[in-house]
KEDODREN-761784 format. One record per residue: residue in three letters; y, z, x of N, C-alpha, C, O in turn. Coordinates in steps of 0.02 Angstrom, whole numbers, always signed. Each point is the difference from the previous one (the first is absolute). Example, Ala and Ser with C-alpha at 12.3 -4.5 7.8 and 13.67 -1.06 7.14 Angstrom:
% KEDODREN-761784
+------+--------+--------+--------+--------+--------+--------+--------+--------+--------+--------+--------+--------+
: code :    n_Y :    n_Z :    n_X :   ca_Y :   ca_Z :   ca_X :    c_Y :    c_Z :    c_X :    o_Y :    o_Z :    o_X :
+------+--------+--------+--------+--------+--------+--------+--------+--------+--------+--------+--------+--------+
:  ALA :   -284 :   +390 :   +660 :    +59 :     +0 :    -45 :    +60 :     +0 :    +45 :     -1 :    +33 :    +52 :
:  SER :    +54 :    -69 :    -70 :    +59 :     +3 :    +42 :    +55 :    +37 :    -39 :    +55 :     +8 :    +25 :
+------+--------+--------+--------+--------+--------+--------+--------+--------+--------+--------+--------+--------+
END
This chain:
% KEDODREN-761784
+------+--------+--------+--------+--------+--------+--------+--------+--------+--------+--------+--------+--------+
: code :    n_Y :    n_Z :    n_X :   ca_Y :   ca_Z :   ca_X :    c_Y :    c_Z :    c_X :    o_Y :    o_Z :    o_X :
+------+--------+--------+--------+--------+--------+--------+--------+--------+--------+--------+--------+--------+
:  UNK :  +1072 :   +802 :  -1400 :    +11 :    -25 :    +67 :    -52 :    -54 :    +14 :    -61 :    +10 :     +1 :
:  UNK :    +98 :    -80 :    +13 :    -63 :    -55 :    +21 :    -43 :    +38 :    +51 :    -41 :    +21 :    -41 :
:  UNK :    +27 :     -7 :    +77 :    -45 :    +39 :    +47 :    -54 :    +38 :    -26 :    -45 :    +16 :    +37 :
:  UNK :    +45 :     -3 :    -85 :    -45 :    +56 :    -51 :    -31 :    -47 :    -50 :    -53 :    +14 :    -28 :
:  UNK :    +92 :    -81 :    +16 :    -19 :    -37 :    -46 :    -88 :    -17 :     +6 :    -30 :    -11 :    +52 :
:  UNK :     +3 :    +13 :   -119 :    -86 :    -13 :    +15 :     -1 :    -79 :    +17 :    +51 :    -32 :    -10 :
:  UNK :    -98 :     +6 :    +29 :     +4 :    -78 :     -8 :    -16 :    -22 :    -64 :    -33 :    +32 :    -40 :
:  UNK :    +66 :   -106 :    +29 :    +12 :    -34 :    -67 :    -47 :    -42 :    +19 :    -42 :     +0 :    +46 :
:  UNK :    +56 :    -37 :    -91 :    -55 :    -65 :    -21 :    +17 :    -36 :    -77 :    +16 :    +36 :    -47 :
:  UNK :    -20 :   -109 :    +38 :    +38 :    -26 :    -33 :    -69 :     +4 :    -42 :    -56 :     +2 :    +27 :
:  UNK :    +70 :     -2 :   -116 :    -53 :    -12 :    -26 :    +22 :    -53 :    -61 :    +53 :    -32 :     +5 :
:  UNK :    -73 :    +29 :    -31 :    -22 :    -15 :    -78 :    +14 :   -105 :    +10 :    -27 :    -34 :    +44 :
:  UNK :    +55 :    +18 :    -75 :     -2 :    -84 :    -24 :    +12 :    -33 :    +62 :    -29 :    -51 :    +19 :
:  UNK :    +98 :   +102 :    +31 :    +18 :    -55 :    +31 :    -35 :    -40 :    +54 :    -49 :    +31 :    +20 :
:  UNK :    +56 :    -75 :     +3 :    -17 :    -38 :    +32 :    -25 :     +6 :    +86 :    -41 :    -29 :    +36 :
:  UNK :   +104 :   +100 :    -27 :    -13 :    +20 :    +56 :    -48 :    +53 :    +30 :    -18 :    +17 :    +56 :
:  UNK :     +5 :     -1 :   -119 :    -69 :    +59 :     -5 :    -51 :     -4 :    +41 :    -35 :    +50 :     +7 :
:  UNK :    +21 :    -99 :    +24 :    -56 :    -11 :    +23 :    +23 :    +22 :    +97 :    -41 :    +18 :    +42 :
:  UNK :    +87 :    -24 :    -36 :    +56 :    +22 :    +51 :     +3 :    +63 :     -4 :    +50 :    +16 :    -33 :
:  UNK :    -89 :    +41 :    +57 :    +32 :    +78 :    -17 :    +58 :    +19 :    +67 :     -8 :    -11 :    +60 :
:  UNK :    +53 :    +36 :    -87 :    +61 :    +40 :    +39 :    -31 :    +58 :    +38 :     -6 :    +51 :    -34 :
:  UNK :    -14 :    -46 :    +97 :    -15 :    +43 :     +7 :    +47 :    +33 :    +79 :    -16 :    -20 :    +56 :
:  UNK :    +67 :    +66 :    -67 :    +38 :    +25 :    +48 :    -12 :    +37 :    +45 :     +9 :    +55 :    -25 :
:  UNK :    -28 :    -45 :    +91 :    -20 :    +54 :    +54 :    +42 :    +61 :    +18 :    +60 :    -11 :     +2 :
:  UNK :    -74 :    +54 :     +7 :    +54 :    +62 :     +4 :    +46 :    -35 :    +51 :    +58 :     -2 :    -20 :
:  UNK :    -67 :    -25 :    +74 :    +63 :    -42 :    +54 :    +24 :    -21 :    -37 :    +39 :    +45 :    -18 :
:  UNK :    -31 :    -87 :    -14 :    +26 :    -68 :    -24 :    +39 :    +56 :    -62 :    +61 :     -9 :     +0 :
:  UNK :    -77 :    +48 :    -35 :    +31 :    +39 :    -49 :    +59 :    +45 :    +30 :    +55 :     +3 :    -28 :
:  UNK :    -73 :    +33 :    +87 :    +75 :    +31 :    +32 :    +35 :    -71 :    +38 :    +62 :     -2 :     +4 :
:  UNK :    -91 :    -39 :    +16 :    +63 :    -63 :    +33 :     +7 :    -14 :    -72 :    +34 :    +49 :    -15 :
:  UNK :    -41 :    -77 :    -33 :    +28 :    -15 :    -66 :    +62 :    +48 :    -19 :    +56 :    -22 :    -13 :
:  UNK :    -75 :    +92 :    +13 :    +42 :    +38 :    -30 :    +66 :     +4 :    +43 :    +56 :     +8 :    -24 :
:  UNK :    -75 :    -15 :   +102 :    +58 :    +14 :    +27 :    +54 :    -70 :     -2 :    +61 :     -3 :    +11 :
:  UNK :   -102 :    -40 :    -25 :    +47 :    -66 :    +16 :    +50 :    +12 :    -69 :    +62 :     +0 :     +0 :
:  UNK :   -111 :    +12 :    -63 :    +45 :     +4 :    -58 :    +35 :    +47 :     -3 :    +47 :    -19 :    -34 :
:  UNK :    -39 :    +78 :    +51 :    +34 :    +55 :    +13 :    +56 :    -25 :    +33 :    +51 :    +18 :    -30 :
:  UNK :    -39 :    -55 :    +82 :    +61 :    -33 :    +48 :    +28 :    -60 :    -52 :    +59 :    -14 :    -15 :
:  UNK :   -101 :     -7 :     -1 :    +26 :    -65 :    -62 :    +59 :    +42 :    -27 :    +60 :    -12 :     +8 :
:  UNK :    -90 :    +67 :    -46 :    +52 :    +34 :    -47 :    +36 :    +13 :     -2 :    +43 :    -10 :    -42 :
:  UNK :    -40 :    +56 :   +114 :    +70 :    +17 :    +45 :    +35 :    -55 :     +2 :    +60 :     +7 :    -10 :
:  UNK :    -85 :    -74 :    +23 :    +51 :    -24 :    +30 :    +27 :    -43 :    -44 :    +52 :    -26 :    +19 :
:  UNK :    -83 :     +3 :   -104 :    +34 :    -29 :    -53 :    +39 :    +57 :    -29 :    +25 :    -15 :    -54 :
:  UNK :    -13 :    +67 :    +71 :    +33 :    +63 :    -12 :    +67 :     +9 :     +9 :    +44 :    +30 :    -30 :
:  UNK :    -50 :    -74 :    +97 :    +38 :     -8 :    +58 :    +68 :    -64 :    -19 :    +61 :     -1 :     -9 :
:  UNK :   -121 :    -49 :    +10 :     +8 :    -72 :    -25 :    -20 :    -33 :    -44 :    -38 :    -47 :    +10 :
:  UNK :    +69 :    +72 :    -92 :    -13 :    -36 :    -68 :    +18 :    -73 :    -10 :     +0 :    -25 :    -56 :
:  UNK :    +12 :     +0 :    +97 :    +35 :    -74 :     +0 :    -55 :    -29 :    +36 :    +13 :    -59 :    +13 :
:  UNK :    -65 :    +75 :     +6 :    -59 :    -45 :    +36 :    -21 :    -35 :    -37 :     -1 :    +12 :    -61 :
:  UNK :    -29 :    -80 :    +98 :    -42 :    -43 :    -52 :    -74 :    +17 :    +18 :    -42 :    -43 :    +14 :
:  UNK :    +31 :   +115 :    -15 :    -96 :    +15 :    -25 :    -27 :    -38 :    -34 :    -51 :    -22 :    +27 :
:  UNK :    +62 :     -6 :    -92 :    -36 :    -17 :    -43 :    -13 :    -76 :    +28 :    -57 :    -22 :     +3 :
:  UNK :   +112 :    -13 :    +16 :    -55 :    -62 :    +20 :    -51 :     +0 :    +40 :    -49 :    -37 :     -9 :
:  UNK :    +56 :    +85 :    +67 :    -46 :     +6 :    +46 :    -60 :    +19 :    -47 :    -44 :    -43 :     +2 :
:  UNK :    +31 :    +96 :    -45 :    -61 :    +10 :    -10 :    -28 :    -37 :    -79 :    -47 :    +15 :    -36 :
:  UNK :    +95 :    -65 :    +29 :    -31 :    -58 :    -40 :     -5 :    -59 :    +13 :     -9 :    -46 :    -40 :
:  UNK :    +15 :    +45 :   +115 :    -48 :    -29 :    +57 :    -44 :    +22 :     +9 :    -48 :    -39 :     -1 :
:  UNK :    +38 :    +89 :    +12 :    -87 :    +31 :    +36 :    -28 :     -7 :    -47 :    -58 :    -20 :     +5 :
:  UNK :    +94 :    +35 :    -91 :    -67 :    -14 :    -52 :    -27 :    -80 :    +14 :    -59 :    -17 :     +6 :
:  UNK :   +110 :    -21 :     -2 :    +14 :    -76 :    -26 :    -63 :    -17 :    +81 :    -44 :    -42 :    -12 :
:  UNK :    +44 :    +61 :    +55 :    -41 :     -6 :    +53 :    -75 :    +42 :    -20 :    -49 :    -35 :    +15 :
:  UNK :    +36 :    +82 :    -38 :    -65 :     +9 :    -35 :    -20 :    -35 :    -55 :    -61 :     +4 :     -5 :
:  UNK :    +91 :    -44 :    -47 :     -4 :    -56 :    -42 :     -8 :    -59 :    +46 :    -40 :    -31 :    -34 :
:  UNK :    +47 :     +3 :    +73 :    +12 :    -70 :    +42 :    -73 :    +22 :    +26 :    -47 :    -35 :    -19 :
:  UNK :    +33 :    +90 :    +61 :    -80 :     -1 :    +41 :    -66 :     +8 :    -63 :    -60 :    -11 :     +6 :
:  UNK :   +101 :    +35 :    -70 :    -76 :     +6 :    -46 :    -23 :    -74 :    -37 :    -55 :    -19 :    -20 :
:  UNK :   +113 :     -9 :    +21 :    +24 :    -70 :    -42 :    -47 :    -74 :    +66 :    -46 :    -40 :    -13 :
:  UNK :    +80 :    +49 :    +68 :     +2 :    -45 :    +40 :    -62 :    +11 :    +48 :    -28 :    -50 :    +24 :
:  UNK :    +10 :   +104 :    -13 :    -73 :     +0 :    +76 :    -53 :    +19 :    -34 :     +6 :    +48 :    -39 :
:  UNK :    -47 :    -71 :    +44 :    -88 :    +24 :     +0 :     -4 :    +58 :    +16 :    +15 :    +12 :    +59 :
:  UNK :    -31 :    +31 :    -92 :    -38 :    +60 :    -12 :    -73 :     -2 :    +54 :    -44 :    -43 :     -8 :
:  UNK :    +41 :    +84 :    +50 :    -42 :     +1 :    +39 :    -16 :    -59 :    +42 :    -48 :     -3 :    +39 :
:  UNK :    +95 :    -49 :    -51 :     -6 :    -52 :    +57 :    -19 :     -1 :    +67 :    -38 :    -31 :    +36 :
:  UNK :    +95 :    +94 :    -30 :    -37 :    +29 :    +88 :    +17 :    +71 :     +0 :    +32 :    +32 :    -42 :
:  UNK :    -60 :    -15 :    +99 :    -16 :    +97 :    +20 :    +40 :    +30 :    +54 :    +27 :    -26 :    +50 :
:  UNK :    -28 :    +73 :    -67 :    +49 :    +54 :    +68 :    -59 :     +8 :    +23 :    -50 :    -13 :    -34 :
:  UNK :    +46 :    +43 :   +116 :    -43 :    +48 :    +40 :    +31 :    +40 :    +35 :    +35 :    -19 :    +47 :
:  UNK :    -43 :    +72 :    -62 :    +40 :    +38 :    +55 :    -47 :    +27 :    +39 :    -52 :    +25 :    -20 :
:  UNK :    +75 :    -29 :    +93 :    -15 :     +0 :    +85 :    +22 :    +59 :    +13 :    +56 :    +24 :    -13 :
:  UNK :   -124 :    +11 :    +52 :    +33 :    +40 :    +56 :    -15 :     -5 :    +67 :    -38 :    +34 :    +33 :
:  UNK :    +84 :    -95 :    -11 :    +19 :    -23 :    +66 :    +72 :    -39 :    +14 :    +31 :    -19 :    -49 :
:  UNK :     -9 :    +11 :   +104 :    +36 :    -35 :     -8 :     +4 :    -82 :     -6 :    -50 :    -35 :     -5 :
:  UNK :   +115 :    +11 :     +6 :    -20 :    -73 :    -18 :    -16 :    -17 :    +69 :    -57 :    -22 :     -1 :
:  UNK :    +78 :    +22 :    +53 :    -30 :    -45 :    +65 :    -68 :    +21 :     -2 :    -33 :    -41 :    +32 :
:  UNK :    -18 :   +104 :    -64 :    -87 :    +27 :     +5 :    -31 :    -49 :    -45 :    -48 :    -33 :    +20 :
:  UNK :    +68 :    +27 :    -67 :     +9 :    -52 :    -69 :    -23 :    -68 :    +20 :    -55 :    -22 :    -15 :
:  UNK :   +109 :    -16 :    +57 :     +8 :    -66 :     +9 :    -47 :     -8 :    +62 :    -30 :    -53 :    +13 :
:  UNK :    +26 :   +112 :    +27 :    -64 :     -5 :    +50 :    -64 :     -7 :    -21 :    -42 :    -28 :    +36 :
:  UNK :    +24 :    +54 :   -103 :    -66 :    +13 :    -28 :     -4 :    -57 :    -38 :    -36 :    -44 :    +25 :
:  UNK :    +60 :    +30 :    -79 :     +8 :    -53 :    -53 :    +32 :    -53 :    +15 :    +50 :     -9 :    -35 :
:  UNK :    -65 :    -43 :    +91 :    +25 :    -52 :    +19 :    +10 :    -58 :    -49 :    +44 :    -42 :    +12 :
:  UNK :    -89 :    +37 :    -77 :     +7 :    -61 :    -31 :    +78 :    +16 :    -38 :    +21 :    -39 :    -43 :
:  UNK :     +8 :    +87 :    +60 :    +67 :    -21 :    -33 :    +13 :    +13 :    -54 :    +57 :    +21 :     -9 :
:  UNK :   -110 :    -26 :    -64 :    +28 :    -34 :    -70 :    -15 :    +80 :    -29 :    -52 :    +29 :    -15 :
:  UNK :   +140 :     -4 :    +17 :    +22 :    +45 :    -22 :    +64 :     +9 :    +19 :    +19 :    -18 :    +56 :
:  UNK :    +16 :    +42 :    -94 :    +83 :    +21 :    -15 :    +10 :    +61 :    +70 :    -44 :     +7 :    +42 :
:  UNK :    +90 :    +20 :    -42 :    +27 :    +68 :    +41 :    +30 :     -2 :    -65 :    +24 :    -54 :    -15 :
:  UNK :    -18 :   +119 :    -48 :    +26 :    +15 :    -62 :    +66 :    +60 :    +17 :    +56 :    +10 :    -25 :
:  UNK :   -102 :    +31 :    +93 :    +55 :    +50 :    -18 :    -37 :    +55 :    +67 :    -60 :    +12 :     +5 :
:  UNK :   +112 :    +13 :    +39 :    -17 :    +28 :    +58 :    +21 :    +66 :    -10 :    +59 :    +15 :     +6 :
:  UNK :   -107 :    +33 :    -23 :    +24 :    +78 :    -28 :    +21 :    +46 :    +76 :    +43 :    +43 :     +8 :
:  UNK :    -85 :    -70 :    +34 :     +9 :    +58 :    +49 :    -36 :    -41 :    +56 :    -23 :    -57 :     -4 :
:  UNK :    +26 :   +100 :    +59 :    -10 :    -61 :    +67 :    -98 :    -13 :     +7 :    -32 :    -45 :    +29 :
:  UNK :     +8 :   +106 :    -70 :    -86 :    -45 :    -20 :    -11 :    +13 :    -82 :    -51 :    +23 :    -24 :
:  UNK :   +105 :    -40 :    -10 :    +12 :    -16 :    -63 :     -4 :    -64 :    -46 :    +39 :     +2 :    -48 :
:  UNK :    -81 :    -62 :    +52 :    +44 :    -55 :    -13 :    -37 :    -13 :    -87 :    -46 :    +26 :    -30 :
:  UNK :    +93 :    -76 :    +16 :    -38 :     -9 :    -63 :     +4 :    -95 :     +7 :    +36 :    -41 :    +29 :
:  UNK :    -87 :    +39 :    -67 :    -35 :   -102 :    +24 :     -8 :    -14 :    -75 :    -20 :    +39 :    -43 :
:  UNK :    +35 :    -92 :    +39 :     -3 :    -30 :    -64 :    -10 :    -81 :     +3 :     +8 :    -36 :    +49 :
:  UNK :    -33 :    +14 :   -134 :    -40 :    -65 :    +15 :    -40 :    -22 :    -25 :    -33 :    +49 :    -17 :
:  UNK :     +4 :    -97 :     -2 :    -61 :    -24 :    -60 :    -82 :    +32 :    +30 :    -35 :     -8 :    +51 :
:  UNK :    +30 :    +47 :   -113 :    -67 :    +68 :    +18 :    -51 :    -53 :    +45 :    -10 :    +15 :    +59 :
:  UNK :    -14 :    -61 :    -81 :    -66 :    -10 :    +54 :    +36 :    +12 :    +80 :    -24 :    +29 :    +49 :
:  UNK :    +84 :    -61 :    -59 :    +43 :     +7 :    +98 :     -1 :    +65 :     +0 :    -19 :    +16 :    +56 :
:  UNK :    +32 :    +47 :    -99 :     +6 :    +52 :    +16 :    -62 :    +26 :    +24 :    -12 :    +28 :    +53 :
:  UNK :    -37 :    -44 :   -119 :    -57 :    +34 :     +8 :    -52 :    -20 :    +89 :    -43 :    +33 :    +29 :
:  UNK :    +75 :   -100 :    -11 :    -21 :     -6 :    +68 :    +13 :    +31 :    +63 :    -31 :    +12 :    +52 :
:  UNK :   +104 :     +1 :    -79 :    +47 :    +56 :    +79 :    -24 :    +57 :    -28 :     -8 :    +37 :    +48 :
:  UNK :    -10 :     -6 :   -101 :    -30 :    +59 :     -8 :    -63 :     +1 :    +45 :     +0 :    +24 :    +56 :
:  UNK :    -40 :    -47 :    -79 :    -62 :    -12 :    +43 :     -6 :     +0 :    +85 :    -26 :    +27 :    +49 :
:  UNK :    +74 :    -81 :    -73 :     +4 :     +2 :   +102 :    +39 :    +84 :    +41 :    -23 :    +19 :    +54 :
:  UNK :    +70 :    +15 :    -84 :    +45 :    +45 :     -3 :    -46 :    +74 :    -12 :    +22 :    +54 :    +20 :
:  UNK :    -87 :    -59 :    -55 :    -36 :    +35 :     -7 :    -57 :     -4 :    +57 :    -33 :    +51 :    +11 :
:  UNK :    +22 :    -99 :    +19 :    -48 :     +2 :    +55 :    +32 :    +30 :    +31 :    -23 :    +55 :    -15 :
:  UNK :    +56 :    -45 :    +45 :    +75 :    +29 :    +66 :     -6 :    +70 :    -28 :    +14 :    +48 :    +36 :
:  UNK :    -33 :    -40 :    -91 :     +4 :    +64 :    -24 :    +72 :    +47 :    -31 :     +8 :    +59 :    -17 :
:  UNK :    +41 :   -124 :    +21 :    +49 :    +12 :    -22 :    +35 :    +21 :    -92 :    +19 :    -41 :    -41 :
:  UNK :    -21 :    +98 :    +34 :     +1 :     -2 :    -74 :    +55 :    -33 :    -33 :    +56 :    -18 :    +18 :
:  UNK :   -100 :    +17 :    -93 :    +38 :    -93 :    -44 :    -15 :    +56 :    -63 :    -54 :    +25 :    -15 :
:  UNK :   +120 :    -16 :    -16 :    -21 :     -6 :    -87 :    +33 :    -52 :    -35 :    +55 :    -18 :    +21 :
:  UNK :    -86 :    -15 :    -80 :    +35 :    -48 :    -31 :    +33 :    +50 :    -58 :    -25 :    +44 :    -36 :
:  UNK :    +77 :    -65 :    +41 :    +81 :    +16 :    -56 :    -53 :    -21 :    -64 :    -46 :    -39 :    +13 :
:  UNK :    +52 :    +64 :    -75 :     +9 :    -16 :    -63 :    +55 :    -18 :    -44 :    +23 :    +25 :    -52 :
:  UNK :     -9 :    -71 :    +84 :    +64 :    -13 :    -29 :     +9 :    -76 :    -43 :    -17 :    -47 :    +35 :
:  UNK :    +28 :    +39 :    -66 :     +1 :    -73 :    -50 :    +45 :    -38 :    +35 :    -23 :    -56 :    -10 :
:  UNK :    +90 :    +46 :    +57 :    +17 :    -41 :    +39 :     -7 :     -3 :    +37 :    -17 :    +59 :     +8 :
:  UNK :    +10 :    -88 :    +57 :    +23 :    +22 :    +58 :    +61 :    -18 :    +28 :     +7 :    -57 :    +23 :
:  UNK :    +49 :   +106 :    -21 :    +80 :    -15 :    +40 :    -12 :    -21 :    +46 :    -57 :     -2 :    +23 :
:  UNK :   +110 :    -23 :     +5 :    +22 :    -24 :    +76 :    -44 :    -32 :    +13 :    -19 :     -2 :    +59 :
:  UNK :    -19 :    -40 :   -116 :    -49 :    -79 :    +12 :    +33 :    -47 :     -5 :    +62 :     +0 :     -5 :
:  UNK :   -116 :    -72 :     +6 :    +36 :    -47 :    -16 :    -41 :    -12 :    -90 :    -14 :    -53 :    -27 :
:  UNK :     +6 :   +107 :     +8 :    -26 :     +5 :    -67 :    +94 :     +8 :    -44 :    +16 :    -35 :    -47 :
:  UNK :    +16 :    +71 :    +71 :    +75 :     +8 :    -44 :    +17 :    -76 :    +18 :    +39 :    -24 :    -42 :
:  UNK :    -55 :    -12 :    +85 :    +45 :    -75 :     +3 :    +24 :    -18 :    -75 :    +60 :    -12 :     +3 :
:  UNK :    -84 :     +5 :    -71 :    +12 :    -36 :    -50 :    +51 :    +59 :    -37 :    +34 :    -22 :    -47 :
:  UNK :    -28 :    +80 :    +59 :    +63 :    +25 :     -4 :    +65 :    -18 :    +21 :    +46 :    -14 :    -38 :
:  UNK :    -43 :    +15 :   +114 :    +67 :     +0 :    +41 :    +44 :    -48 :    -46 :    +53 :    +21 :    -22 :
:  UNK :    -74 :    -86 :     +8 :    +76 :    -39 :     +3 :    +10 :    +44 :   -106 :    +56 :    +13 :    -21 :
:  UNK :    -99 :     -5 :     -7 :    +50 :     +9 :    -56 :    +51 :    +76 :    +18 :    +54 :    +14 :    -27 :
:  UNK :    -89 :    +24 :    +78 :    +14 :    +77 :     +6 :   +105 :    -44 :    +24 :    +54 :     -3 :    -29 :
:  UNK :    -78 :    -16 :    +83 :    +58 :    -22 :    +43 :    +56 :    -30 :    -47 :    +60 :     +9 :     +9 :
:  UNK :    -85 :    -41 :    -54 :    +58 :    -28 :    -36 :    +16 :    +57 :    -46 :    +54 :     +5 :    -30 :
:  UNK :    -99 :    +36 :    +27 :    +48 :    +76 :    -51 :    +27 :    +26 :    +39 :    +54 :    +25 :    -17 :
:  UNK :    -75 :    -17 :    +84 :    +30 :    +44 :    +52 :    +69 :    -23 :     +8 :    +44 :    +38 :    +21 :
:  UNK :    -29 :   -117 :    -40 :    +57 :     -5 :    +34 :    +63 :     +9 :    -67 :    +61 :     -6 :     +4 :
:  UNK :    -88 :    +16 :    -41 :    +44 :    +19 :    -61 :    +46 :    +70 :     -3 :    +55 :    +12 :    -23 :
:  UNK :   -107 :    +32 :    +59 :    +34 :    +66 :    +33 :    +50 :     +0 :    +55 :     +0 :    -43 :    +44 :
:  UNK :    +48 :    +97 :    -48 :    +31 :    +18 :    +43 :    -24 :    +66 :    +41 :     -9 :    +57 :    -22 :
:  UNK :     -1 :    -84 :    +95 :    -23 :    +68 :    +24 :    +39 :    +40 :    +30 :    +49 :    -21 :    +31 :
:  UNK :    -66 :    +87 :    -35 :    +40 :    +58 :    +32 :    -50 :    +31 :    +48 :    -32 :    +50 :    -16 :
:  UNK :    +27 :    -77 :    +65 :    -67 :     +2 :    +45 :     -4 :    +88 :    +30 :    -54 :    +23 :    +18 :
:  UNK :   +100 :     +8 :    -17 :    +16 :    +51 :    +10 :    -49 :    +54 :    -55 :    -22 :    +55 :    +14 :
:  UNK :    +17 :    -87 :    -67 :    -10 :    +45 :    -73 :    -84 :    -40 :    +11 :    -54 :    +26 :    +15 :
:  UNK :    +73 :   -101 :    -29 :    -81 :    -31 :    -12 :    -41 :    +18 :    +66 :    -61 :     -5 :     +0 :
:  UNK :    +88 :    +20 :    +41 :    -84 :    -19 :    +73 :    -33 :    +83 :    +21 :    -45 :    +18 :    +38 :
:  UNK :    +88 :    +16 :    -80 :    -21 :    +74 :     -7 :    -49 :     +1 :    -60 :    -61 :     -4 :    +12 :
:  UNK :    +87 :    +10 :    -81 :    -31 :    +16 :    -52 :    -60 :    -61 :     -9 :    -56 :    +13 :    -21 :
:  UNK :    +77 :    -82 :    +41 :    -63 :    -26 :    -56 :     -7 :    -47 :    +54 :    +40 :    -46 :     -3 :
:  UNK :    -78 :    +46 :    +48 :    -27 :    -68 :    +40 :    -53 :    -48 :    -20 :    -61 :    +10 :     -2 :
:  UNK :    +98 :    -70 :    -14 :    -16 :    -40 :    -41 :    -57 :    -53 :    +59 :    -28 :    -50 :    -22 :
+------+--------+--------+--------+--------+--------+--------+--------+--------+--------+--------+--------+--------+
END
């Protein structure tokens, strides 16, 4: 049962090794349950086109390792909201990446800009951890992705019904 699964980690030659997989028990029961419904429902519906969709998502993890800078810029995730945020950290130079919850946010953006709204965000006393993460999404760090992603994207046919459930691209 994925849920029980220990965490992995990629080793030996490849390339991505340096990248460890590392899965959180959340993220392991939402995994299991999404794929669990997948199953049911290619069970259901053997005539789906699954496979392009998720040779897109590979073909979109090849396009961000190929095309963006590796640590170019940083996540921070906030616990405040974005209007506490934009009150405190007026100079601006940072992303809104991703709004988890209403004093949830996550900020993204080239580290010295980050490392400055941290600072400022930390006087306020507002807590900041920086993400370890080698991209940062929902930047303008994926920009040199989009147009090749888009021109694969448009090669697909979508079944938005099937795609905006299982794999949000």
């Amino acid at each position: 049962m994925l849920g029980d699964a220990p965490e992995r980690k990629l080793s030996g030659s490849d390339p991505r090794s340096t990248h460890p997989v590392v899965i959180s028990a959340k993220s392991k029961n939402s995994l299991k349950d999404n794929l669990t419904a997948l199953v049911e429902y290619l069970d259901k519906h053997p005539d789906t086109d699954l496979v392009d969709g998720i040779l897109l998502a590979g073909k979109r993890v090849e396009l961000v390792v190929s095309k963006c800078e590796e640590g170019g810029e940083v996540m921070l995730a906030v616990r405040a909201s974005v209007d506490k945020i934009k009150s405190i950290a007026t100079n601006g130079k940072y992303h809104v990446s991703c709004m988890n919850g209403t004093d949830d946010t996550v900020l993204g953006g080239p580290r010295e800009d980050i490392q400055d709204t941290r600072k400022a965000l930390e006087r306020e006393s507002v807590k900041c951890t920086l993400l370890g993460v080698p991209f940062a999404f929902h930047t303008s760090q994926m920009d040199p992705m989009l147009g090749p992603f888009e021109q694969l994207a448009h090669t697909t046919e979508w079944n938005c019904r099937l795609f905006c459930r299982y794999l949000p691209l």
